[in-house]
Structure formats: structure tokens, C-alpha cells
ZASEBA-556427 format. One record per atom (N, C-alpha, C): x, y, z; atom name; residue in one letter; chain; residue number from 1. Coordinates in steps of 0.2 Angstrom, whole numbers, plus 2048, in hexadecimal, padded with zeros to 3 digits. Example, Ala and Ser with C-alpha at 12.3 -4.5 7.8 and 13.67 -1.06 7.14 Angstrom:
2
xx; yy; zz; atom; res; chain; n
842; 7E4; 827; N; a; A; 1
83E; 7EA; 827; CA; a; A; 1
842; 7F0; 827; C; a; A; 1
840; 7F5; 823; N; s; A; 2
844; 7FB; 824; CA; s; A; 2
840; 800; 827; C; s; A; 2
//
This chain:
124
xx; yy; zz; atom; res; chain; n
C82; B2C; 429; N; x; A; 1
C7C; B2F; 425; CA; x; A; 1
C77; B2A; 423; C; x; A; 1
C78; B24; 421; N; x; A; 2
C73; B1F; 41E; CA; x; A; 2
C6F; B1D; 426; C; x; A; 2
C73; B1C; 42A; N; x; A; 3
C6D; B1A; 42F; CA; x; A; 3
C68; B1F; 433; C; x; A; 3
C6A; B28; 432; N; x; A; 4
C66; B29; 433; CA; x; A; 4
C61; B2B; 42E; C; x; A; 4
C62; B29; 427; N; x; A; 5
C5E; B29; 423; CA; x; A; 5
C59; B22; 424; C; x; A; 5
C5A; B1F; 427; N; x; A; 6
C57; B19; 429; CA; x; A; 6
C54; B17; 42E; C; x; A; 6
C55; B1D; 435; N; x; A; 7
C51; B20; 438; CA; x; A; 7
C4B; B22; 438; C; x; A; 7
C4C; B27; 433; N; x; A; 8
C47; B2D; 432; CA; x; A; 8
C43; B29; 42E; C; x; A; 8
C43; B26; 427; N; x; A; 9
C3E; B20; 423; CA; x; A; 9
C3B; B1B; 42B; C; x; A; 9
C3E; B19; 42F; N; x; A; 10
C3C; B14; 433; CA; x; A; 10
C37; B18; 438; C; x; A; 10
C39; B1F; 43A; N; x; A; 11
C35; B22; 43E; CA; x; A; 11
C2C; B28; 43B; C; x; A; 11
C2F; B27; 436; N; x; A; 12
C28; B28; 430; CA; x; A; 12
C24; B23; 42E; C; x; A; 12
C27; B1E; 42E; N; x; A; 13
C22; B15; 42C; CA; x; A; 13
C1E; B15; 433; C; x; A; 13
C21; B16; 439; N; x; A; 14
C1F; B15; 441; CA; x; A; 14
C18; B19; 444; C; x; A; 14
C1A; B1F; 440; N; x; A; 15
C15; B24; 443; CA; x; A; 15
C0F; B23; 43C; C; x; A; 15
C10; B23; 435; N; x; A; 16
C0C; B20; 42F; CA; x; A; 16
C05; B1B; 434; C; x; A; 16
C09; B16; 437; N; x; A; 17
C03; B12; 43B; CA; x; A; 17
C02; B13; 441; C; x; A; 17
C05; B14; 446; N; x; A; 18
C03; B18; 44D; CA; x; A; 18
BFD; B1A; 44E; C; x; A; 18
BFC; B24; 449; N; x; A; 19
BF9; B26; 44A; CA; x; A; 19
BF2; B27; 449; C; x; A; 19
BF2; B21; 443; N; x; A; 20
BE9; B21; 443; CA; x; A; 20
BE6; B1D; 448; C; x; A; 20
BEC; B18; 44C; N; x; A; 21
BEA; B14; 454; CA; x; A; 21
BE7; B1B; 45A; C; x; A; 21
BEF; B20; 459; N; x; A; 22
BEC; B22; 45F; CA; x; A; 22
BE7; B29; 45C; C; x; A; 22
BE4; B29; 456; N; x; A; 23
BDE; B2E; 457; CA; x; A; 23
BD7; B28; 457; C; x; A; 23
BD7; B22; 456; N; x; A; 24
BD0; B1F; 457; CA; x; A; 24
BCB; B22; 45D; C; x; A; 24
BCC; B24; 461; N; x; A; 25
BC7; B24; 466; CA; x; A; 25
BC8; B2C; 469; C; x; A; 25
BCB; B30; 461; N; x; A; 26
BCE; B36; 463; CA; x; A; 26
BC8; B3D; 465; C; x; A; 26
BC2; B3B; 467; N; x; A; 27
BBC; B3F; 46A; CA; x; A; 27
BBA; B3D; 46F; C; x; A; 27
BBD; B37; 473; N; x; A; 28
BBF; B34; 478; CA; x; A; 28
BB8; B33; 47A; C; x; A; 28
BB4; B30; 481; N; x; A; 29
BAF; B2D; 483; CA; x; A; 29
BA9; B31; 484; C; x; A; 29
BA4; B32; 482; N; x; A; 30
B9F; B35; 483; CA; x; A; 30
B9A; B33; 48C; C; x; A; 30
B9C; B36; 492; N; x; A; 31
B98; B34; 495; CA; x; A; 31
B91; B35; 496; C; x; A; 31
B8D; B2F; 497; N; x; A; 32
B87; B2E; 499; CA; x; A; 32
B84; B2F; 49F; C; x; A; 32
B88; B2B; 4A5; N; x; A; 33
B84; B2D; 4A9; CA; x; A; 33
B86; B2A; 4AF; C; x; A; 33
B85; B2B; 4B6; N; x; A; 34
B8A; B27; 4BC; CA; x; A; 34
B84; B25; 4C0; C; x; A; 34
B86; B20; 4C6; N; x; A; 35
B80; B1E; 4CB; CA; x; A; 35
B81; B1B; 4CD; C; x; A; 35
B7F; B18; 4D4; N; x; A; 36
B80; B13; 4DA; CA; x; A; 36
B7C; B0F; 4D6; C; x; A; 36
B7C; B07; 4D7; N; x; A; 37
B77; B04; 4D7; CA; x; A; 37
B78; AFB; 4D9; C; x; A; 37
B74; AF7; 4DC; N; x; A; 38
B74; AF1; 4DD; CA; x; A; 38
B73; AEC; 4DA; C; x; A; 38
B6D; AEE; 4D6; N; x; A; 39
B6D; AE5; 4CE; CA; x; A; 39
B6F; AE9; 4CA; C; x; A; 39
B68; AEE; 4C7; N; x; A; 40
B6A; AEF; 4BE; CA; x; A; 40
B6A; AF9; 4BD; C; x; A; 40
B70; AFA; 4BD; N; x; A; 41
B70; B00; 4BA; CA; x; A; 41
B6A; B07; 4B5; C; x; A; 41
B68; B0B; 4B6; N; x; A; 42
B64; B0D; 4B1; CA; x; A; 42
B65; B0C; 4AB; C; x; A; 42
B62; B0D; 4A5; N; x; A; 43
B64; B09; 49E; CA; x; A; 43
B68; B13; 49C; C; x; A; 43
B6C; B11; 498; N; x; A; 44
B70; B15; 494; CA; x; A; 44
B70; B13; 48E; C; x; A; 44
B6E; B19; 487; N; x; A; 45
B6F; B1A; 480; CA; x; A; 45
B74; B19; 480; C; x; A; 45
B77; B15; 478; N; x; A; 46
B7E; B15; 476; CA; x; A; 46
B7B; B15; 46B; C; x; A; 46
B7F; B18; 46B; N; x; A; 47
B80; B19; 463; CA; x; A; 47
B83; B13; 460; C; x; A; 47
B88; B0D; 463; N; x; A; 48
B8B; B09; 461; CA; x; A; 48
B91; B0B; 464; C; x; A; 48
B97; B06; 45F; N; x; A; 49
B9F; B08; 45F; CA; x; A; 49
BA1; B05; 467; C; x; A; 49
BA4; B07; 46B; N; x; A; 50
BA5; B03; 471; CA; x; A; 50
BA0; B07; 477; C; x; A; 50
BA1; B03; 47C; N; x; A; 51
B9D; B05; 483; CA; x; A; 51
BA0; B02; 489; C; x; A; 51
BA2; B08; 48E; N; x; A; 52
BA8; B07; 493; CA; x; A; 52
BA2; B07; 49A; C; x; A; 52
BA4; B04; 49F; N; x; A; 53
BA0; B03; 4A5; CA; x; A; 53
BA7; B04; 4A9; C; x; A; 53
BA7; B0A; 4AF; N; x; A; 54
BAC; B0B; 4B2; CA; x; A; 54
BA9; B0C; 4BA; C; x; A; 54
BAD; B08; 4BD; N; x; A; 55
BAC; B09; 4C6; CA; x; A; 55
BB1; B0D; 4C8; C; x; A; 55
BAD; B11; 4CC; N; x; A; 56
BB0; B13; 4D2; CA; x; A; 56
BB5; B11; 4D6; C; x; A; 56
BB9; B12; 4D9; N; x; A; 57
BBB; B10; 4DF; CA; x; A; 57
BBB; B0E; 4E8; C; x; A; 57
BB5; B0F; 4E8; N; x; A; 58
BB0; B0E; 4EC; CA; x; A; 58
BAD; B08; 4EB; C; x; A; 58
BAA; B05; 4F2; N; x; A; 59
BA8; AFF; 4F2; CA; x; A; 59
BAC; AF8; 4F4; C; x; A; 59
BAA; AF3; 4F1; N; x; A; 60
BAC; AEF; 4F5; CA; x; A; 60
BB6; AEE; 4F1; C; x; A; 60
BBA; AED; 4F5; N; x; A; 61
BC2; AEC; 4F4; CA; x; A; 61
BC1; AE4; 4EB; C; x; A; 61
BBF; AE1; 4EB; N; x; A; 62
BBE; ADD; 4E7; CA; x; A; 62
BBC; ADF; 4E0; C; x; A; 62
BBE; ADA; 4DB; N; x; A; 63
BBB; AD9; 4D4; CA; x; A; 63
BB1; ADA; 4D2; C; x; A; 63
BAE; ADC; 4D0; N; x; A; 64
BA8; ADD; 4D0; CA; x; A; 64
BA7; ADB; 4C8; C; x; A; 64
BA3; AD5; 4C9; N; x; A; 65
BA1; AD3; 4C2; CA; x; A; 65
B9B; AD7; 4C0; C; x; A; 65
B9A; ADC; 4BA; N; x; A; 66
B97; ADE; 4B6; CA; x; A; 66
B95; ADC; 4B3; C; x; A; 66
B8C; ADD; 4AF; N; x; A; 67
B8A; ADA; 4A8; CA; x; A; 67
B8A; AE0; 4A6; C; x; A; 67
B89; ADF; 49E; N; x; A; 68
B86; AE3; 49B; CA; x; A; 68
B81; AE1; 499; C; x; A; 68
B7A; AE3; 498; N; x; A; 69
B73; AE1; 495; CA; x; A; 69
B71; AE7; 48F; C; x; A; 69
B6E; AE5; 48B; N; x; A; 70
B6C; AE9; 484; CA; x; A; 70
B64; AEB; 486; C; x; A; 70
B60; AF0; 486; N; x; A; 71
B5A; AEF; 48C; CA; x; A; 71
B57; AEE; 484; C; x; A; 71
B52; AEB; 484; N; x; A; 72
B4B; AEB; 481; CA; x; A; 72
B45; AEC; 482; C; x; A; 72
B42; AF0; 482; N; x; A; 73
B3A; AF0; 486; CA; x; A; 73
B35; AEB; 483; C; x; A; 73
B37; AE8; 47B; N; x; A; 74
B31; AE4; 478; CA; x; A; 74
B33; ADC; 479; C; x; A; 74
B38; ADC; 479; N; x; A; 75
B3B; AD4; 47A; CA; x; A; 75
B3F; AD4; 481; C; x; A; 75
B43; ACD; 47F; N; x; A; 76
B47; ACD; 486; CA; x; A; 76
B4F; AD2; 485; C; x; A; 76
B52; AD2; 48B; N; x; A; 77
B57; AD8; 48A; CA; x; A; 77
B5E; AD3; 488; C; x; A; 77
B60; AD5; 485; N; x; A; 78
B68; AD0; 480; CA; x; A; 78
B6E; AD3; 485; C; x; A; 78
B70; ACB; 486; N; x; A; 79
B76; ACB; 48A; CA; x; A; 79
B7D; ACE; 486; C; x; A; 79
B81; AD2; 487; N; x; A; 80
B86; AD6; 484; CA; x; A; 80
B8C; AD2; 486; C; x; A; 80
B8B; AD2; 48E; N; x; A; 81
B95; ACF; 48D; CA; x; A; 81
B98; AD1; 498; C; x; A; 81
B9A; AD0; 49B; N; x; A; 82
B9D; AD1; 4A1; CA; x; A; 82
BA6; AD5; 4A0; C; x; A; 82
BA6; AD6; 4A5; N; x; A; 83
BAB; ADA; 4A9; CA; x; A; 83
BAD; AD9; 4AF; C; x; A; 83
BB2; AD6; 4B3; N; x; A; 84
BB3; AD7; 4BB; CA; x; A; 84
BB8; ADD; 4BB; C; x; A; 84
BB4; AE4; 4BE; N; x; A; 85
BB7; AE7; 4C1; CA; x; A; 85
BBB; AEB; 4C7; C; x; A; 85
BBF; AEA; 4C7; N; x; A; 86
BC3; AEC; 4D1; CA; x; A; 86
BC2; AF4; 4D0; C; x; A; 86
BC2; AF4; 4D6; N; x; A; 87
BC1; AFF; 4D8; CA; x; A; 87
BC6; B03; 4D2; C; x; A; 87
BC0; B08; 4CF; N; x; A; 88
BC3; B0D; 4CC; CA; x; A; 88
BC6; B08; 4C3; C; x; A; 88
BC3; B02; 4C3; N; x; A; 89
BC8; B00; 4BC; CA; x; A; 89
BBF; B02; 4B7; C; x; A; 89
BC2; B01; 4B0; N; x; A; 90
BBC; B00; 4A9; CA; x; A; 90
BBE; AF8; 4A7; C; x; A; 90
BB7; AF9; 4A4; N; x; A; 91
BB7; AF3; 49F; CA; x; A; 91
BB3; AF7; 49A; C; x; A; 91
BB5; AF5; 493; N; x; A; 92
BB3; AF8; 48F; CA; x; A; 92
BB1; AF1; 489; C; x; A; 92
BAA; AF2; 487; N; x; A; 93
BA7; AEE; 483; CA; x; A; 93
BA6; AF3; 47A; C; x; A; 93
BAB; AEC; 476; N; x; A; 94
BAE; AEF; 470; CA; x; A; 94
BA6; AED; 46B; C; x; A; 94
BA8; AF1; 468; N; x; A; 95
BA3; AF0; 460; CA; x; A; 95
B9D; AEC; 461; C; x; A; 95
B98; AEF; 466; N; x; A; 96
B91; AF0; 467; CA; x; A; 96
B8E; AF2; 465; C; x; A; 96
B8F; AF5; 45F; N; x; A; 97
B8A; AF6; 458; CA; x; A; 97
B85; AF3; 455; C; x; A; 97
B85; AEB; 457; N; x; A; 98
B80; AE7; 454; CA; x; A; 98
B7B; AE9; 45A; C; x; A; 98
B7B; AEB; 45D; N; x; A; 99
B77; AEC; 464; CA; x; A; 99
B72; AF2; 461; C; x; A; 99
B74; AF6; 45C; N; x; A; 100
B70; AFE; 45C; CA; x; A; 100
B6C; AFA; 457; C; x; A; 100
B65; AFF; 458; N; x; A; 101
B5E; AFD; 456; CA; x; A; 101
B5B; B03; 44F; C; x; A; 101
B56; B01; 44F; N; x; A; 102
B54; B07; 449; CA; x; A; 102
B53; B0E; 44B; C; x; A; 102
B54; B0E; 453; N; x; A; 103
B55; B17; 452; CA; x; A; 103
B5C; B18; 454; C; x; A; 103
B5E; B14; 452; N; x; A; 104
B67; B17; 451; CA; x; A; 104
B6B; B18; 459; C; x; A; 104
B67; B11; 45F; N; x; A; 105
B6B; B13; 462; CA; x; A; 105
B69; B0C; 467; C; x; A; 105
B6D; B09; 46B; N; x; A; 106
B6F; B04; 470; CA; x; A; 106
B6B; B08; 475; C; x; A; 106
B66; B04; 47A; N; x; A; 107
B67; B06; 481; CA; x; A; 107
B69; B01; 486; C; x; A; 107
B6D; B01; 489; N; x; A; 108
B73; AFC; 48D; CA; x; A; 108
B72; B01; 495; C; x; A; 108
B71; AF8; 499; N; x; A; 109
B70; AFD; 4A1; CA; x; A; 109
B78; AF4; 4A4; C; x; A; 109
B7A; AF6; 4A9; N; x; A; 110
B7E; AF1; 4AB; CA; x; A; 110
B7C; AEE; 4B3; C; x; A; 110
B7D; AE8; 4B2; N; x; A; 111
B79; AE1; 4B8; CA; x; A; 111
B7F; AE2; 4BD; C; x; A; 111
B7E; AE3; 4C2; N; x; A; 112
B84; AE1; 4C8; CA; x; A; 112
B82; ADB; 4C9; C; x; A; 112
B8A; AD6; 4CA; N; x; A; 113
B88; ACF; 4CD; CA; x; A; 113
B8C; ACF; 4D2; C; x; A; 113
B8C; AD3; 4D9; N; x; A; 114
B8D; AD4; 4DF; CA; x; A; 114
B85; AD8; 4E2; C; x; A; 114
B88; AD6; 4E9; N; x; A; 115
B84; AD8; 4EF; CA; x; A; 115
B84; ADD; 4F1; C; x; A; 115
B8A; AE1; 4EF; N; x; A; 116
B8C; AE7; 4F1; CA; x; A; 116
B89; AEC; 4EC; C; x; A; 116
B89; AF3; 4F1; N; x; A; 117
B87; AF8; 4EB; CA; x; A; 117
B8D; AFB; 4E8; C; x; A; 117
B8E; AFD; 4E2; N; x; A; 118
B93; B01; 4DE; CA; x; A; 118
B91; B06; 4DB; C; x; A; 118
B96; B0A; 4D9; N; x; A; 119
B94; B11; 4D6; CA; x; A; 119
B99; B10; 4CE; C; x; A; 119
B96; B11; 4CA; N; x; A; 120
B97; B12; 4C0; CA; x; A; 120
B98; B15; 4C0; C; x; A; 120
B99; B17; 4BA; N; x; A; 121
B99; B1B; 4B2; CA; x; A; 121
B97; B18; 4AE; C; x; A; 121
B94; B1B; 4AA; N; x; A; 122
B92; B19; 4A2; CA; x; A; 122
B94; B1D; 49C; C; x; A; 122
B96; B1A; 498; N; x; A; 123
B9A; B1E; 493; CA; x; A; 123
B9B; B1B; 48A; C; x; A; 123
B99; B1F; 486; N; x; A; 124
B98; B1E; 47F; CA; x; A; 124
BA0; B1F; 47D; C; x; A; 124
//
């Protein structure tokens, strides 16, 4: 009787921390927007919080190193961070928030550093 009382206390403490992990992202990805491209992606709004860059499967069989860039029209455009993507994988760039501006929002476009074309996603 005591261990499964000691179950139960164990299986309540378990799920007490669990489930605030697994509702974090519980509105799940807001898509942007898809597209073939060979340098720089079209720029995409982001509100902040993270920003996922997803490849296709399609294209070349290898890793494909990604930028992400913060675009600017008044200055230069701020380097965010890389990804090497293989067909069909994400990279997801965490806590980009310092990136949104005073109209409450990031515009983020992604640099292909291959010679091949690939086909995205963009995703808030």
C-alpha cells in the first residue's frame, strides 16, 4: 500500500512539471510564408519569441547552411545566427525578441550559402 502511495505523490510531482514544458509552444508555429530562392529569401514579419526556417526535401542531398538576417531599410541588416539544414530538417532560432522594433515586429528574410536553389518555409 505505501509504494503505491508513493507512486501516485511521484506521478503528481512528474506531471506538476511536465506540463507547463509541454504547453510552451501550445498555439504551435504561425506560418509565414514558402519559396524557392538562391541568395536571400523575401523578408518575413516576426513578433519576436522564436523563428523556424524549414527545408524541403528537395534539392541538393546535403546539409545547406542558412543565415538568418534581421532586414533594415535605414541601416545595415544585423546578423542573427546560421543553421545547416539536410532535406526536409528545421532550425529554429530561439529568443529573437531583441530583434523587434518599435512597430512591435522583426522583419527577418534567410541568405542561402549554397549554389543550389532550395525551397523554405517561414514560421513565427
Amino acid at each position: 500500500m505505501k509504494l503505491k502511495k508513493i507512486s501516485a505523490v511521484l506521478f503528481a510531482f512528474v506531471c506538476m512539471f511536465m506540463f507547463p514544458f509541454l504547453s510552451v509552444n501550445a498555439g504551435g508555429w504561425d506560418y509565414l510564408g514558402g519559396e524557392s530562392f538562391y541568395e536571400d529569401s523575401h523578408v518575413h514579419s516576426s513578433t519576436g519569441g522564436d523563428y523556424r526556417v524549414c527545408r524541403d526535401s528537395s534539392g541538393p542531398s546535403r546539409a545547406i547552411e542558412v543565415e538568418l538576417w534581421e532586414y533594415d531599410p535605414e541601416s545595415y541588416n544585423d546578423y542573427v545566427g546560421q543553421r545547416y539544414l539536410s532535406p526536409g530538417e528545421c532550425g529554429v532560432f530561439r529568443s529573437i525578441g531583441g530583434f523587434v522594433d518599435g512597430g512591435n515586429e522583426a522583419e527577418f528574410f534567410a541568405k542561402n550559402r549554397s549554389s543550389s536553389l532550395i525551397y523554405a518555409t517561414f514560421w513565427d
